[in-house]
C-alpha positions, 0 to 999 in steps of 0.5 A, spaced: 930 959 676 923 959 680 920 965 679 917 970 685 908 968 684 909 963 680 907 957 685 899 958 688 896 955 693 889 953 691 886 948 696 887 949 704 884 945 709 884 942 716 882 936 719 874 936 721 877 936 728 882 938 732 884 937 739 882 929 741 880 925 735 880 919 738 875 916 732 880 917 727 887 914 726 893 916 723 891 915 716 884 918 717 887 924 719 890 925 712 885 923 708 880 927 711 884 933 711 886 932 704 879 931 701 877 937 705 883 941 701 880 938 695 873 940 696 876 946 697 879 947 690 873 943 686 878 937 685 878 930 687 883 925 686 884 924 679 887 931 677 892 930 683 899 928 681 903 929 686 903 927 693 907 930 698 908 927 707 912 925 712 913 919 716 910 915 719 905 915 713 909 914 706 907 917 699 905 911 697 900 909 703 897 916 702 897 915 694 894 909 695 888 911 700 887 915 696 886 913 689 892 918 687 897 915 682 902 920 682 908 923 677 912 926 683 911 924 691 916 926 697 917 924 703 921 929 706 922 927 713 926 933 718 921 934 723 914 939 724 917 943 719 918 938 713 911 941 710 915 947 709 919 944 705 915 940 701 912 946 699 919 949 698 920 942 693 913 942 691 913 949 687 920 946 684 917 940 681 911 944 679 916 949 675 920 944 673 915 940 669 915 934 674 908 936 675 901 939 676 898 939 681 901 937 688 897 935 694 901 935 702 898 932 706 898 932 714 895 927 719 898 926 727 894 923 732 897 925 738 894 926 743 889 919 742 895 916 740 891 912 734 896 907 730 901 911 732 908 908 733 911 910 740 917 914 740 923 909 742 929 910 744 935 910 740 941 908 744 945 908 737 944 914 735 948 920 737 943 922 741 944 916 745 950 915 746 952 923 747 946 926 750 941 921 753 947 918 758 947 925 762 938 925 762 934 929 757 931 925 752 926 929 747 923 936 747 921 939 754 929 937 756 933 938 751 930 945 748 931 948 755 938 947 753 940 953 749 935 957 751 938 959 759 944 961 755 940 965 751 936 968 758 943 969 761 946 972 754 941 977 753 939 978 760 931 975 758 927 974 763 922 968 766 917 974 765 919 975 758 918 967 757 912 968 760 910 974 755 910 970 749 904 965 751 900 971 755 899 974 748 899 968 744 893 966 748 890 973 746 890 971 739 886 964 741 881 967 745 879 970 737 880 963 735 873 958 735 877 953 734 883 954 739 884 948 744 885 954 750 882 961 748 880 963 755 886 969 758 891 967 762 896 972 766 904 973 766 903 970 773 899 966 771 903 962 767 910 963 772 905 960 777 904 954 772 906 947 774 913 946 772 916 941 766 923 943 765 927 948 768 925 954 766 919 952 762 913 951 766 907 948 763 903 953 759 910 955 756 910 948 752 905 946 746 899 943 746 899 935 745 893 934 741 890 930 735 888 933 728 891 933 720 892 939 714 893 939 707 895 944 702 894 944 694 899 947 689 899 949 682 901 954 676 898 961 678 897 961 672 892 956 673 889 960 679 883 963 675 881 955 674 880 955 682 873 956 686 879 960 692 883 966 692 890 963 690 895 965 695 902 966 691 908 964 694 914 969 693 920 966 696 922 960 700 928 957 704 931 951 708 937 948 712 939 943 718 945 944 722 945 938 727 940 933 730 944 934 738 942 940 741 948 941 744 952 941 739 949 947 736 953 952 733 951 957 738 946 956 743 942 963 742 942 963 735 939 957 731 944 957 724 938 953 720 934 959 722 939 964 719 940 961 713 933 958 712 929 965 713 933 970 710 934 965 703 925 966 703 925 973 704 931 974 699 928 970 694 921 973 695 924 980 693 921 984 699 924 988 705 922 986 712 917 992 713 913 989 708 911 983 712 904 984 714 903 978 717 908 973 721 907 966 723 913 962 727 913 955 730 913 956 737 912 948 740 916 952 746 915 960 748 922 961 747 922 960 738 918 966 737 924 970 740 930 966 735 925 966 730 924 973 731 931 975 731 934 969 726 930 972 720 932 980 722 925 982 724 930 984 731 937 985 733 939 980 738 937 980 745 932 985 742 925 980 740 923 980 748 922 987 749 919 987 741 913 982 743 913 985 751 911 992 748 905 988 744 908 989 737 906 982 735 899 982 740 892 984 736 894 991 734 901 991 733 905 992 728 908 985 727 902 980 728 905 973 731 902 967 730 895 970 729 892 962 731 894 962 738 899 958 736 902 951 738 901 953 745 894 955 745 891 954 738 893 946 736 899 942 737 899 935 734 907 933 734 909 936 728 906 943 728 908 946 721 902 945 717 898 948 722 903 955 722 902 955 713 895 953 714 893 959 719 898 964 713 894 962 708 888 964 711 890 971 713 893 972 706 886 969 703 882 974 708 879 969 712 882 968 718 878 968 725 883 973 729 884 977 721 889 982 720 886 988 716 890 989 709 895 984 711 898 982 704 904 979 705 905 973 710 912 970 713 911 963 715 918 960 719 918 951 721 923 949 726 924 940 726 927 937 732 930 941 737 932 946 732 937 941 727 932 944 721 928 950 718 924 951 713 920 958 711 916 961 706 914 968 704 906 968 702 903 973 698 895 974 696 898 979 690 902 976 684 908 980 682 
């Protein structure tokens, strides 16, 4: 069995740049973030063997791009919190001898849209067939789907949605490399343009170009390595379906359920001991889930958690300590961003730093809720 600590990540790194990149493909995007987070552990490509990306990039393009011949590769693909998940598969593989040092790696354009293949439609799906027919097709119409149910439920409000994005917006005023750092109002937000009932504009994520890459090996082996190792104590996963409307409850996510609590279980820590929190928010209303699907909060409690500032700058829970993919970056699949930004804080070098902070929960959602990845973070080993 993996033992709490005995994974690091010892190489952390983003592309260059985020937000419009459009001199950079795809597979450039990974390639500069990988070799960023190889300049950062004093690697280079030899002493990698594992590699670790979600389509449309394949293993074998990025191996071999990269001059990697690797003993291990994943191609794990189930939406932006895959990265959760190679992490999680990773620091088995490394346990299990598979091998030694595994590189992930992320690279998305798109914003710019640089080889990029287009989204299309799928009418033999079940989405086509069951859920295209009466409109909605992709994010922005199908994620307001489960959340009026919720708003109803637990008597949220349009100010509560609101809420989430003014104080994210207050950590990405604290971020440099934050695509929207300047203050925005509650009404500001209410007064945004409209996108899908009930989410306007600056409740959806950013639509940007950028990549990320992450290092792990044997914490064994951290004293090897120019960085701090931060460890990983915990680590978790689930799906439930890839049809929004067939979730099992619409003001819950099961996945999450599932997913957070295995991490924070496996990491042998209560939630009073999380310092630092980060949870993909694609849209204003996944903090609110996340926040209560891995018990942080009780249902129906997570808006009036965030509206009396517990997650804002100087509160008891700091959330999505980047600005998040509403105001920090968002290039389609976000996950990498959300664990890149925890092993900042728990390396001590984040812009928007928590004080102290020792222990740091990062939670994915892929799809439209149909998957879910968490990993508990640690910059102490057991």
């Amino acid at each position: 069995m993996l033992g709490r600590g005995e994974i690091a990540i010892v190489g952390a790194a983003e592309s260059t740049r985020i937000g419009a990149v459009p001199e950079m493909s795809q597979i450039m995007l990974h390639a500069d973030a990988a070799l960023n987070a190889m300049a950062d552990a004093g690697l280079k490509p030899g002493d990698i063997d594992g590699v670790a990306c979600v389509g449309p990039m394949m293993p074998q393009q990025i191996a071999h791009y990269l001059g990697i011949t690797p003993r291990w590769v994943d191609g794990t693909g189930v939406g932006g919190c895959s990265f959760m998940l190679h992490v999680r598969h990773a620091a088995a593989a490394i346990h299990a001898g598979y091998a030694d040092t595994i590189l992930i790696t992320h690279g998305e354009s798109g914003k710019s849209r640089i080889n990029a293949t287009p989204r299309p439609a799928e009418p033999e799906g079940l989405n086509g067939q069951f859920e295209m027919p009466y409109g909605p097709f992709g994010p922005p119409t199908l994620f307001p789907i489960p959340v009026l149910r919720y708003m109803k439920t637990y008597g949220v409000t349009h100010e509560d949605l609101a809420t989430v994005a003014v104080v994210q917006r207050e950590w990405a005023g604290r971020n440099p490399r934050a695509m929207f750092r300047d203050p925005i109002t509650v009404d500001d937000v209410l007064n945004s343009r409209m996108i899908a009932y009930p989410f306007r504009i600056l409740q959806c994520c950013l639509v940007t170009d950028g990549g990320g890459a992450l290092i792990l090996t044997r914490s064994d082996r951290a004293k090897d390595f120019p960085t701090k190792p931060v460890y990983i104590l915990g680590t978790g996963e689930s799906v439930e379906t890839n049809m929004v409307s067939q979730m099992e409850d619409f003001t819950s996510s099961r996945a999450f359920r599932v997913a957070g609590p295995t991490a924070i279980a496996a990491a042998g820590i209560d939630r009073k001991d999380v310092d630092h929190m980060m949870i993909y928010d694609a849209f204003a209303h996944l903090p609110l889930y996340g926040l209560e699907d891995l018990g942080f909060c009780k249902p129906g409690e997570a808006a009036a958690f965030i509206r009396e500032g517990n997650t804002r700058p100087g509160g008891k829970l700091p959330l999505n300590t980047n600005g998040g993919g509403l105001s920090y970056t968002h290039t389609g699949m976000y996950g990498m961003f959300a664990l890149q930004e925890s092993v900042r804080q728990m390396r001590g070098t984040a812009p928007a730093q928590v004080p102290g902070a020792k222990v740091s929960v990062c939670h994915g959602v892929g799809g439209m809720f149909s998957a879910s990845g968490t990993i508990v973070f640690s910059n102490e080993r057991p």
